[in-house]
N, C-alpha and C positions, 0 to 999 in steps of 0.2 A: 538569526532570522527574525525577521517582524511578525507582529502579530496579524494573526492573519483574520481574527476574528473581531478587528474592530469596524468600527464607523465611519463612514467618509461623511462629511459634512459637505454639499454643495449645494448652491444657490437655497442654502434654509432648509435645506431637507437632508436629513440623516439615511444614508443608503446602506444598506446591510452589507457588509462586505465576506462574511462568512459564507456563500457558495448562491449557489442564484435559487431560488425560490421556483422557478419554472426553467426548465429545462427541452428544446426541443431537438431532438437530435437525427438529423437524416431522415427529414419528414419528405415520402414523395408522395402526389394526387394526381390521379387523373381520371378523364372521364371523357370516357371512349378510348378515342385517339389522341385526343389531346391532352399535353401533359404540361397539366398547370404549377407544379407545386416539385423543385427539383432539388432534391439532396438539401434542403433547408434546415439550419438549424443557427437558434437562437436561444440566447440564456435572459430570463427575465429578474432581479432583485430586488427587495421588499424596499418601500421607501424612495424607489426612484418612478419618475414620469416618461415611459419611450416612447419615444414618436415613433409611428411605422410610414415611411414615404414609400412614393414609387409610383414610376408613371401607368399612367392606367391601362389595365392588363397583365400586369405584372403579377397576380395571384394574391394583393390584401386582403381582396375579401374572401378567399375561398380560406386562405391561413387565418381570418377570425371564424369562420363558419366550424373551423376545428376546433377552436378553440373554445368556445361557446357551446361546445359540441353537437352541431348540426351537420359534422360531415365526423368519418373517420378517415384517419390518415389509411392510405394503400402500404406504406410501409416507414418507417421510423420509430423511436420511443417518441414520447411524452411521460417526463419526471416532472411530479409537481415532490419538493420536500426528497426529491433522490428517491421515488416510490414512481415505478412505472403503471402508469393507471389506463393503460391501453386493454388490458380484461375486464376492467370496470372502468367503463370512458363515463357511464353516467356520472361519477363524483363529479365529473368538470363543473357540471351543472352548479355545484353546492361549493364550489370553490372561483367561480367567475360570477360578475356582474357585466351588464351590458347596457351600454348607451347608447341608442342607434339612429340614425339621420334622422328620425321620421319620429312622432312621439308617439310612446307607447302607452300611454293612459286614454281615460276615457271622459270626454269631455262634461258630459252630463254629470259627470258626479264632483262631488268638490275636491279638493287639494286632500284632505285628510280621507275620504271616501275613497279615493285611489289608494291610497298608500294602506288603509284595510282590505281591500282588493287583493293587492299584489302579495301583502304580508299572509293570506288565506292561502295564495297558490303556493309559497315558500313552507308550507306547514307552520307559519308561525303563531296559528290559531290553538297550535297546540300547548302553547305557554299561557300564562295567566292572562286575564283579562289587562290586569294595570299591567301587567309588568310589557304587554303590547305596545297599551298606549302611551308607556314611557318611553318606550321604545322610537314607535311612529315622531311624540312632540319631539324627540330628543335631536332625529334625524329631521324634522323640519327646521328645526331652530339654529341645525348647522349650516341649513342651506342659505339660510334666508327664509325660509318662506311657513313661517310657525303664524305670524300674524293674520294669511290671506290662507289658514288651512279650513276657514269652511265658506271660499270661494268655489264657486265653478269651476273647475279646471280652464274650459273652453274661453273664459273672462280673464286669464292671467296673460302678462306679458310673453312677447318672444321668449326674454331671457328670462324669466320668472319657469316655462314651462321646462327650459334646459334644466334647469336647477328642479325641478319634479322629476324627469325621466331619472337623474342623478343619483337625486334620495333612493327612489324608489331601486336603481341597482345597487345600491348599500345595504338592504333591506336584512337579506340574510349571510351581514358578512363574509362576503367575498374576500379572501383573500387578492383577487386580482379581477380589477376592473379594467373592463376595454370601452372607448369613449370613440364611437365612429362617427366623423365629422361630428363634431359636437357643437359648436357653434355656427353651423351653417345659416346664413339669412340675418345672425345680429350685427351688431354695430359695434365699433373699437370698445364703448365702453360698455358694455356689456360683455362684450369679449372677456376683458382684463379682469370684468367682477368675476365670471364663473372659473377662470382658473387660480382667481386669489381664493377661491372655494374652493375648488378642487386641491389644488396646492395646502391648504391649512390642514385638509382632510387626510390627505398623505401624511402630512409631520405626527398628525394626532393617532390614526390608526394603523402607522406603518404597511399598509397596503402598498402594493404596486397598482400603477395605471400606465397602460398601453394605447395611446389613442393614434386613429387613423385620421390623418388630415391630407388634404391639397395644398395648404396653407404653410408655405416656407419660414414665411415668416414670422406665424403664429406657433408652430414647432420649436423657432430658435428664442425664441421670447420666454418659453413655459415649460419643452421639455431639459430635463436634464441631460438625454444622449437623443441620438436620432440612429434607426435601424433602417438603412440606406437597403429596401430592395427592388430586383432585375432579374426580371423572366425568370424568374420563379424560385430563387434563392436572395439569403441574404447577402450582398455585396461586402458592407462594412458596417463597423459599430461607431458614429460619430459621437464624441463627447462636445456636448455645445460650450462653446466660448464665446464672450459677447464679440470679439471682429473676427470670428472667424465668418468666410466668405459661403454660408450652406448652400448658396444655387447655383454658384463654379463650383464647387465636390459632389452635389446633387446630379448635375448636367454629366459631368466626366463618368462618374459609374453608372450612369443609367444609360449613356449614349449607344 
């Protein structure tokens, strides 16, 4: 037999291949009558970038709103580490970061002002003073944006503010970051900066990220697999290859 505990190495980034770090299994939701969320179940591994597609309606957001845990599931596990944390769903909290359309800082205050903000709501106020602000410059400087940290927030670029809401979900080590539309509104190259950032941050801190896009072809460029789902389960697990055709196998499972 092979070893089952090694590394796969794809497009740069070393994926865990010793069992999936997130596990979701026979996740249903519903509310009311309607039933959003059906027999779902997906495995998430350390080191890789998933895209989640699917046409709208199809239940992404309610399957991050679990995730992120602002919903509980009505029935299925959730394994984070093969530990089902459905008795204690608040750990999610302390084990996800979140990136979401909309920015979630506050304008008035500068780049490094937010990032003391957030690190207070994480309890991170309960470590040392420097070992904080080592912290805060350490995660600016990855992003980019250590130079413009006692800018206004509200005065920084489109893509300058992606790269904040970023850091700021790295704050209290997340093992698994979700990045929902994350680049909505920038520009090709702005696009390609924040996921040669995102993408370095995966290799460095072996985290997984799960981002939700529209964007086909932003998905085949950046993620490593794409998790094709439809009315309200996961369809299939695409592994991206540079010609493979993602909007003919997109279009077919989702039709």
């Amino acid at each position: 037999m092979g070893n089952l505990n090694k590394k796969i190495k794809y497009r740069g980034i070393y994926t865990d291949n010793m069992g999936a770090f997130l596990s979701l299994k026979s996740i249903y939701k519903s509310f009311g009558k309607k039933h959003v969320l059906r027999d779902l179940s997906l495995n998430v591994y350390r080191g890789e970038i998933l895209g989640l597609i699917g046409r709208s309606g199809c239940g992404k957001s309610t399957l991050i709103k679990i995730l992120v845990g602002y919903y509980t599931p009505d029935k299925g596990q959730i394994l984070f580490n093969n530990k089902d944390i459905k008795e204690n769903f608040n750990k999610v909290k302390n084990l996800v970061g979140y990136t979401t359309q909309e920015n979630s800082f506050y304008e008035k205050l500068t780049v490094y002002e937010n990032m003391v903000y957030y690190a207070n709501l994480y309890d991170i106020k309960k470590k040392k003073r420097k070992e904080r602000k080592e912290k805060i410059n350490g995660l600016l400087k990855s992003v980019n944006l250590y130079s413009s940290k006692d800018t206004l927030a509200g005065d920084i670029s489109g893509g300058m503010k992606r790269r904040l809401d970023f850091a700021i979900s790295l704050l209290h080590n997340p093992k698994l970051v979700i990045l929902d539309e994350p680049t909505t509104g920038l520009d090709p190259v702005l696009i390609d900066n924040f996921w040669q950032i995102v993408t370095s941050i995966v290799k460095k801190q072996k985290i997984a990220v799960l981002v939700s896009s529209h964007q086909l072809s932003e998905v085949k460029a950046y993620c490593t697999k794409a998790a094709v789902m439809s009315k309200g389960k996961i369809k299939k697990i695409l592994k991206i290859k540079k010609r493979m055709n993602i909007e003919s196998q997109f279009k077919k499972l989702t039709k």
